[in-house]
C-alpha positions as CSV (number, residue, x, y, z in Angstrom):
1,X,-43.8,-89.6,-35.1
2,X,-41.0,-90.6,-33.2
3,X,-41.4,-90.7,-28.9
4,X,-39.0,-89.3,-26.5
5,X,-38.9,-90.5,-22.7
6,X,-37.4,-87.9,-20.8
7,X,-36.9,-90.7,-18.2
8,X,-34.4,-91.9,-20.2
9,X,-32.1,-88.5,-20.6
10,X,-29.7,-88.0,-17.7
11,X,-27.4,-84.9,-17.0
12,X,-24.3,-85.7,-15.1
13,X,-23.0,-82.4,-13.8
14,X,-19.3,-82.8,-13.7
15,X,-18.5,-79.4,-12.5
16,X,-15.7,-77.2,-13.5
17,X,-14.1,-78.5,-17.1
18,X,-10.8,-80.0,-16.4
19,X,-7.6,-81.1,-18.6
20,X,-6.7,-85.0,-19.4
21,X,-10.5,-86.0,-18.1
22,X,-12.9,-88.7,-19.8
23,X,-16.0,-87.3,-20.3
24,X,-19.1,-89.2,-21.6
25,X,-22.3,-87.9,-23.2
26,X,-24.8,-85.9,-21.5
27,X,-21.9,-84.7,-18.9
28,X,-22.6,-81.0,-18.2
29,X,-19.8,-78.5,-16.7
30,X,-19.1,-75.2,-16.2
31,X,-16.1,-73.6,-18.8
32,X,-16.1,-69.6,-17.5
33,X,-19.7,-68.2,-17.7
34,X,-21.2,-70.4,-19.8
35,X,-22.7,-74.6,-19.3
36,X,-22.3,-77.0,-21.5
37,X,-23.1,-80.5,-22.4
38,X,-20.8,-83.7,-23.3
39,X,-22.1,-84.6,-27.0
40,X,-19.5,-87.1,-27.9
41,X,-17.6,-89.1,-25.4
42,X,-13.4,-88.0,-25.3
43,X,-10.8,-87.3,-23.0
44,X,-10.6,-83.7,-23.1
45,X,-7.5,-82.1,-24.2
46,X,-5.5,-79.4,-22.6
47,X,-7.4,-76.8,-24.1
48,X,-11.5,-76.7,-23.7
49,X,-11.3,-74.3,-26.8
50,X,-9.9,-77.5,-28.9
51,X,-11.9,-79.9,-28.1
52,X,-15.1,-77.2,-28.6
53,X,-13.9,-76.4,-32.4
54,X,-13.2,-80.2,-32.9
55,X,-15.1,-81.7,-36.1
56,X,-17.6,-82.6,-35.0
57,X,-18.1,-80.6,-31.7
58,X,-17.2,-82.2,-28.4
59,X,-19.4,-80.0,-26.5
60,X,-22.9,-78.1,-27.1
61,X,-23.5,-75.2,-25.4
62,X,-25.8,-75.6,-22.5
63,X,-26.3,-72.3,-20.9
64,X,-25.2,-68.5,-21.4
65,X,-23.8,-66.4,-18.3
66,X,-21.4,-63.5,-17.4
67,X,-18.5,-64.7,-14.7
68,X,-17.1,-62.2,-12.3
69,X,-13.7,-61.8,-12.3
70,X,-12.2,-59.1,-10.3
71,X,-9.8,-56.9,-11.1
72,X,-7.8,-57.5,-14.5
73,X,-4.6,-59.2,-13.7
74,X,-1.7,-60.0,-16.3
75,X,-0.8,-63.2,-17.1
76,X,-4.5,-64.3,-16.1
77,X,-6.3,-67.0,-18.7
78,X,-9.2,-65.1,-19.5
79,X,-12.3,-67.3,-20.7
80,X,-15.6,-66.0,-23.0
81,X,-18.0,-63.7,-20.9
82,X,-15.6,-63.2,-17.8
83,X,-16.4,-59.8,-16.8
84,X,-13.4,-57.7,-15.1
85,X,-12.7,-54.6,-13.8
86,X,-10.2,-52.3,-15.5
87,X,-9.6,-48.6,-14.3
88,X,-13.3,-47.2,-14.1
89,X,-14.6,-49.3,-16.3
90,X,-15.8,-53.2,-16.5
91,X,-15.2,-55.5,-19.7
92,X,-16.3,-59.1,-20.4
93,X,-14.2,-60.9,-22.7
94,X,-15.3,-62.2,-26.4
95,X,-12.7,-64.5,-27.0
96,X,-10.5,-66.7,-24.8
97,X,-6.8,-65.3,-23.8
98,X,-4.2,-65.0,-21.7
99,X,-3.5,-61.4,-20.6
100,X,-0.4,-59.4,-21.4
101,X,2.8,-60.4,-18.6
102,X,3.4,-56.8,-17.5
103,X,1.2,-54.3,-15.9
104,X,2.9,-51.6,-18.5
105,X,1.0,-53.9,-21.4
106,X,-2.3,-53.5,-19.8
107,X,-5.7,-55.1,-21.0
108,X,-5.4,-52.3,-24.0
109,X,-2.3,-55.3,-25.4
110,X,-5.6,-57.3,-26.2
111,X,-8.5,-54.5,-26.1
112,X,-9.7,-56.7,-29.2
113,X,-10.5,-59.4,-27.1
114,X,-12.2,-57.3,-24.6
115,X,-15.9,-55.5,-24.9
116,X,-16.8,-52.8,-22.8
117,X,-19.3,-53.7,-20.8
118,X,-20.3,-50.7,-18.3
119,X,-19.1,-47.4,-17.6
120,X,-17.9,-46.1,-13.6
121,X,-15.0,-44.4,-11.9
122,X,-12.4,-45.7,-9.6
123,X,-11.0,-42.9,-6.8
124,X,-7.2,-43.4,-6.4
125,X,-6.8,-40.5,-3.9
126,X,-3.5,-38.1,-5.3
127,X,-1.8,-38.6,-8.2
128,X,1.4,-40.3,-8.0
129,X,4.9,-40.5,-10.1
130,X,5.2,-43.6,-12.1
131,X,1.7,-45.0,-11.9
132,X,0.0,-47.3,-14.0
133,X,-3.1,-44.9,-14.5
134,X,-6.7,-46.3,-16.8
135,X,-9.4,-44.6,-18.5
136,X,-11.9,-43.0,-16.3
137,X,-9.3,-43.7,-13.2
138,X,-9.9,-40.4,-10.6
139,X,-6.9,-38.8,-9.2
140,X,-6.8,-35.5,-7.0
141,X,-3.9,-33.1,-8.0
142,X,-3.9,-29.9,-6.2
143,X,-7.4,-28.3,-5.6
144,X,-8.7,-30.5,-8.9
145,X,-9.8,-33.5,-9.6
146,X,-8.9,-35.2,-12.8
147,X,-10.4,-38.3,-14.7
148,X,-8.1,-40.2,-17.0
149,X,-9.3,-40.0,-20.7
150,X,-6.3,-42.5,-21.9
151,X,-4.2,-45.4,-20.4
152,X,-0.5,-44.2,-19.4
153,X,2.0,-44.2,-16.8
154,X,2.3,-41.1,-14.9
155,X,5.5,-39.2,-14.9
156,X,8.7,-40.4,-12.9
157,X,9.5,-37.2,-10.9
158,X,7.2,-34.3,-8.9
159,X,8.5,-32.0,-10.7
160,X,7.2,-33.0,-14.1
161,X,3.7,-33.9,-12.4
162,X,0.7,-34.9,-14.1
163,X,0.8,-31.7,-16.5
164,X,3.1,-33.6,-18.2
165,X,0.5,-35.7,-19.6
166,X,-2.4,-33.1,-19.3
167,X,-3.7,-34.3,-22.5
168,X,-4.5,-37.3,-20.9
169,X,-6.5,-35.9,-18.5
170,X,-9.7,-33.9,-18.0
171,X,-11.1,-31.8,-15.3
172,X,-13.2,-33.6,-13.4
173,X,-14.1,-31.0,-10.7
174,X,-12.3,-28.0,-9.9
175,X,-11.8,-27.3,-6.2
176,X,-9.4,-25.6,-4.1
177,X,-6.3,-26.8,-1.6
178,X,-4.9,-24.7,1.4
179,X,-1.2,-25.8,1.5
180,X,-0.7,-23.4,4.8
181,X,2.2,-21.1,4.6
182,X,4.5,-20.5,1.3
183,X,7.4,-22.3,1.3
184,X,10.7,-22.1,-0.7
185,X,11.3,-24.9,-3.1
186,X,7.7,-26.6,-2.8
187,X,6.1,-27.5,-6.0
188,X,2.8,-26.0,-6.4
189,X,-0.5,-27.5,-8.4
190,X,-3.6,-25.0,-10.1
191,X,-5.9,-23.6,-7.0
192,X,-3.4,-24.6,-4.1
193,X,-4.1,-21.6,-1.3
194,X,-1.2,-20.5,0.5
195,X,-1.2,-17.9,3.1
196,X,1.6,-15.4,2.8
197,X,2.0,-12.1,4.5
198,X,-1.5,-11.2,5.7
199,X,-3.5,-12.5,2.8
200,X,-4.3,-16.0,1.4
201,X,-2.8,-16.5,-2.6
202,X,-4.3,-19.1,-5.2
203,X,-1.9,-20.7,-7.7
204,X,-2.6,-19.6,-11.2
205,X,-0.3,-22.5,-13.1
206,X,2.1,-25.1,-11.8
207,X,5.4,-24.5,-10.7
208,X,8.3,-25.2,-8.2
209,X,8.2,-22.1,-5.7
210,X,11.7,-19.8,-6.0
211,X,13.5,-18.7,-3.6
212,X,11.3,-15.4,-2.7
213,X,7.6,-14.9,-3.1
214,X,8.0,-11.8,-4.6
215,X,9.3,-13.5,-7.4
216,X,6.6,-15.7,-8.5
217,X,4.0,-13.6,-7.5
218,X,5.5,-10.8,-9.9
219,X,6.1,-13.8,-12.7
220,X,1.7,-14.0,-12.5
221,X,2.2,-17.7,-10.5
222,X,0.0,-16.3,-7.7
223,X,-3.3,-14.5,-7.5
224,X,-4.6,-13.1,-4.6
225,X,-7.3,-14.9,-2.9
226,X,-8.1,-12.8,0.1
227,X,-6.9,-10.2,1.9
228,X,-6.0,-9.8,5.4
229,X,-4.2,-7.8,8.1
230,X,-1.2,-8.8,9.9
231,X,0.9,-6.5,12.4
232,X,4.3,-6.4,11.8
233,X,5.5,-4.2,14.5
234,X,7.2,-0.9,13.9
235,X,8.4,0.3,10.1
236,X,12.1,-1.3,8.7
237,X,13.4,-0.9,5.8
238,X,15.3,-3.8,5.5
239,X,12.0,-5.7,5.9
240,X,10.5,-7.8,3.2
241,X,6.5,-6.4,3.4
242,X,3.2,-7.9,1.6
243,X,0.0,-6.8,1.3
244,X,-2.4,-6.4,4.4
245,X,1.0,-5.6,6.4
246,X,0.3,-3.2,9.3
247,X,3.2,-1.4,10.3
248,X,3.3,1.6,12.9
249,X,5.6,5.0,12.0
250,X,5.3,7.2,14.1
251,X,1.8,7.9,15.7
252,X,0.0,6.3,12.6
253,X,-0.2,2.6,11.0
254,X,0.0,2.1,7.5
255,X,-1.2,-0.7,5.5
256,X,1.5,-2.5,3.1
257,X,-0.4,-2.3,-0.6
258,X,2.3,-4.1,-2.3
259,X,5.2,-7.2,-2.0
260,X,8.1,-4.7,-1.5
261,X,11.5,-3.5,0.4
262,X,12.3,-0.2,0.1
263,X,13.9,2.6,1.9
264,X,10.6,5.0,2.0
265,X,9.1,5.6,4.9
266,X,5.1,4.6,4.8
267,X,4.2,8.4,5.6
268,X,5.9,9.1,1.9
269,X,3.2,11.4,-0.3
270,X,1.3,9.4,-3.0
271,X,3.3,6.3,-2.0
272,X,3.0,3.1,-4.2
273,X,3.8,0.6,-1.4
274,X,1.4,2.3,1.6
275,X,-2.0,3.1,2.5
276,X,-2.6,4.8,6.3
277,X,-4.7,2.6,7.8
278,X,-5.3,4.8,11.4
279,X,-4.4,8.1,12.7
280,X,-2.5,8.5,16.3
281,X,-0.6,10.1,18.4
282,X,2.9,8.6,19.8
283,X,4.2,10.9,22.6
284,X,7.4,12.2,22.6
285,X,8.1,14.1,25.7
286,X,9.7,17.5,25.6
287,X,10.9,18.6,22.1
288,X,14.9,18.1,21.3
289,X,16.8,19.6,18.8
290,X,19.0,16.5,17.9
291,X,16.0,14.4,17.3
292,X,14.1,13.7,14.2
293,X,10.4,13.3,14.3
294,X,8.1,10.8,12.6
295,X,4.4,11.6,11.8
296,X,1.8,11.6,14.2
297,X,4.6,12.5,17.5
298,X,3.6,14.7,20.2
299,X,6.1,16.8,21.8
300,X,6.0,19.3,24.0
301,X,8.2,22.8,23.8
302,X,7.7,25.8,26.5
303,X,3.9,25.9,27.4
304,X,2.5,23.7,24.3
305,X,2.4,20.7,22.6
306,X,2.5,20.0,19.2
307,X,2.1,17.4,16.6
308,X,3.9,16.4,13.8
309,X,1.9,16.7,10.4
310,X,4.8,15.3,8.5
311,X,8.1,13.9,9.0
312,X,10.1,16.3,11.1
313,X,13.7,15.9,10.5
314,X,17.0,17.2,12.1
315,X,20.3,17.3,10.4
316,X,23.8,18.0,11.8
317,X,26.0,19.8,9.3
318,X,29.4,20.9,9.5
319,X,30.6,24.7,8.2
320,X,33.8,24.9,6.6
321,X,33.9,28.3,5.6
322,X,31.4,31.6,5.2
323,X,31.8,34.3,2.7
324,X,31.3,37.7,3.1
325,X,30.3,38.7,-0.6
326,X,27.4,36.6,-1.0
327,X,26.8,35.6,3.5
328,X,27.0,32.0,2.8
329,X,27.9,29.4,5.1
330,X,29.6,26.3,3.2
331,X,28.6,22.8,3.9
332,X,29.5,19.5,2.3
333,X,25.4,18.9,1.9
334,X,22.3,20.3,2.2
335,X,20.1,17.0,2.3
336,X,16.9,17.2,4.1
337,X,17.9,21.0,5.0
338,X,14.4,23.2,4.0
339,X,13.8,26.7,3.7
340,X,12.2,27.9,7.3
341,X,14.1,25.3,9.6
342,X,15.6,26.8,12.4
343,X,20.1,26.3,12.7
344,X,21.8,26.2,16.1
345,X,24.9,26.7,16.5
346,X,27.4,24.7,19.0
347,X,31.1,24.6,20.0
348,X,33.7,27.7,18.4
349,X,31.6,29.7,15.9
350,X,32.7,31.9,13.4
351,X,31.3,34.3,10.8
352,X,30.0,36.2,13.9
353,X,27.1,33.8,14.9
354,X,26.7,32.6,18.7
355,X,25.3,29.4,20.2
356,X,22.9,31.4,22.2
357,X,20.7,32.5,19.1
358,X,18.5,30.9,17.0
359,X,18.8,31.5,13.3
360,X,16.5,30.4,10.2
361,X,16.9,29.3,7.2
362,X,16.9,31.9,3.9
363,X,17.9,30.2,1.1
364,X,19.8,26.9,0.1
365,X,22.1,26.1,-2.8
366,X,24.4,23.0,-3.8
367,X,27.2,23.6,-0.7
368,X,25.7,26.6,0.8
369,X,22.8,28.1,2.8
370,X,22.2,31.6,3.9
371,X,20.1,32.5,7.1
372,X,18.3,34.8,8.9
373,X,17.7,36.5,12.9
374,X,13.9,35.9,11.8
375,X,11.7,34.1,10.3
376,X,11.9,34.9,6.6
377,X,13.7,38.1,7.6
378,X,16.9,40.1,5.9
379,X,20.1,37.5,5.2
380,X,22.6,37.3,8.1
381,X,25.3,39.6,6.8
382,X,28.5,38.0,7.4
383,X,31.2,41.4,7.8
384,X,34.4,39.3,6.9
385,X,35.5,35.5,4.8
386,X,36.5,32.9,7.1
387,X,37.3,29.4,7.8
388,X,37.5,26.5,10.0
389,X,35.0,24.0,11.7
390,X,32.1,25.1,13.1
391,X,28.8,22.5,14.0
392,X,25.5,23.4,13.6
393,X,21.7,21.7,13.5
394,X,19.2,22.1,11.2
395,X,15.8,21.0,12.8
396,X,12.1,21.6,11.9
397,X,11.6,22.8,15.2
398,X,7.9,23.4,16.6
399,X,6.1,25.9,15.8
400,X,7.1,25.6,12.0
401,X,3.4,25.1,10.7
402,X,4.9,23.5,7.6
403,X,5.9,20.2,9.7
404,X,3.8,20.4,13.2
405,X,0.2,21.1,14.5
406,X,-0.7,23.1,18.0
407,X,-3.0,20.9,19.8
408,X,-2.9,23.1,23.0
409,X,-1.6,25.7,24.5
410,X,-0.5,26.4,27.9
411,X,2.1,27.4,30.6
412,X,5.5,25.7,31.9
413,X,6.5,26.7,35.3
């Protein structure tokens, strides 16, 4: 049986393995991860890898190990069992290269060479245009979160965004993002919160805002998150309104129910675009008969006061003729003139009606009306046809029940 003394093996630990260096047996160095040991004497060649595969074998194999690496870089000679980091994940090599040159190529140009190693995620706060993104890489894009399912480089412009690679991306966690106040021309991501008009609004898909809100929201870009009130001040109808607008009209406020501009007032019956949101009064001092009245107004005529129930319009015509035959008196139009409404007379008269009186309306046709001394008394009989230009006001004027309330009665000294 053949005897070993160990006093007589001696390991010369050369360090890291070099190029165009004499090594002799039993020399031990470090190549990567791994040890190993000097089994035939040689200068070493510029490759470790040659002189390993050389018949026979320069080197045994000493020790095993992984070798941290860092970050995978291009253009990086990679040895066995280096271990880098690559998006979320980490991968240790299991066979010697040299990476790819560009950052486009990635470590997928030699995923072969590579073994996946562990599984993680890397955070790289928003997504970005023209980014080198890996698997398992985390970006935020609006109110979600996103993990990358397949190397790629993002889109080049905001406006294509990452939904232009949405395939390449899962939901990670779906969250929400308050962007403050809609604005024009913005591009908007799924869940961004806006606030617009009184309420807040959640995006529903991606887009680059238009010029109005009304026009996305109608499209089904925006959902409504919550709703709110905001006072806008007096009614307009030139002003753009959203829901939770509070306007006041009169003595009441109404709330806006809808994104809308139109010409009908809030205090419209069965209106689409208003709620009433509180009853009021608005005082109006005495009554006049030039003035139109909104809803809720208080006035005050002889001895009482009274409150408009409904919108209380006055209208000034002008007569052009009256006809004896039938006792009408011809105007151009009869808009917002209404059976009941008391007409006054001013300046030269004709058809044998003074300013000093107070007539009613009896009946109204396209260019005509008729009237009465009384309330829903006989027709005025006109006694002759004539002509000219005579004024007159047509008024809902208190104490029509049809347009205004008593609240009290009293006396005027």
């Amino acid at each position: 049986m053949a005897e070993f003394k160990l006093g007589r093996i001696r390991f010369v630990w050369k360090n890291t393995w070099s190029p165009s260096t004499t090594y002799y047996i039993d020399d031990v160095v470090r190549y990567g991860a791994r040890t190993y040991i000097c089994a035939v004497g040689h200068t070493s060649a510029s490759d470790f890898n040659t002189d390993l595969e050389y018949g026979p074998t320069r080197w045994n194999q000493m020790s095993d190990g992984q070798s941290w690496t860092g970050d995978w870089n291009v253009s990086t000679l990679y040895k066995l069992n280096d271990v880098v980091k690559y998006g979320g994940l980490l991968y240790i090599c299991n066979d010697s290269h040299t990476s790819a040159a560009t950052t486009a190529s990635g470590l997928e140009a030699d995923q072969a060479k590579w073994t996946l190693y562990a599984e993680g995620f890397d955070w790289k706060d928003d997504w970005s245009t023209s980014t080198r993104y890996k698997v398992n890489d985390l970006v935020q894009y609006g109110g979600y979160t996103y993990v990358c399912n397949l190397y790629h480089t993002s889109a080049a412009t905001t406006a294509s965004g990452l939904e232009a690679d949405q395939a390449k991306w899962d939901t990670f966690n779906p969250g929400i993002e308050y962007k403050g106040t809609w604005v024009t021309s913005t591009r908007y991501k799924l869940n961004d919160v806006v606030k617009y008009g009184a309420g807040l609004w959640i995006c529903a898909t991606q887009h680059t805002a238009d010029a109005a809100f009304l026009t996305d929201s109608t499209a089904g870009r925006w959902t409504q998150f919550t709703e709110g009130t905001e006072f806008e001040s007096i009614w307009n109808s030139a002003t753009l309104y959203q829901p939770g607008d509070v306007v006041q009209y009169g003595g009441n406020q109404y709330i806006a129910k809808t994104v809308h501009t139109d010409a009908f007032v809030p205090s419209s019956v069965g209106s689409a675009n208003w709620d009433l949101y509180s009853e009021g009064f608005k005082f109006q001092s005495a009554w006049a008969g030039g003035t139109s009245y909104e809803v809720g107004e208080v006035v005050s005529l002889g001895g009482y006061t009274y409150l408009a129930i409904q919108d209380s319009p006055s209208t000034t015509v002008t007569v052009t003729a009256v006809t004896a035959s039938n006792d009408t008196f011809t105007i151009a139009s009869t808009t917002g003139i209404v059976i009941g409404m008391v007409v006054r007379f001013t300046g030269t008269t004709f058809g044998n009606v003074f300013t000093s009186a107070r007539y009613y309306v009896k009946t109204v046709a396209a260019g005509n009306i008729t009237i009465s001394a009384t309330p829903g008394g006989t027709t005025f009989n006109i006694t002759a046809d004539a002509a000219g230009t005579m004024s007159a006001t047509v008024s809902a004027e208190p104490p029509n029940t049809t347009y205004w309330s008593r609240l009290n009665a009293g006396i005027s000294w």
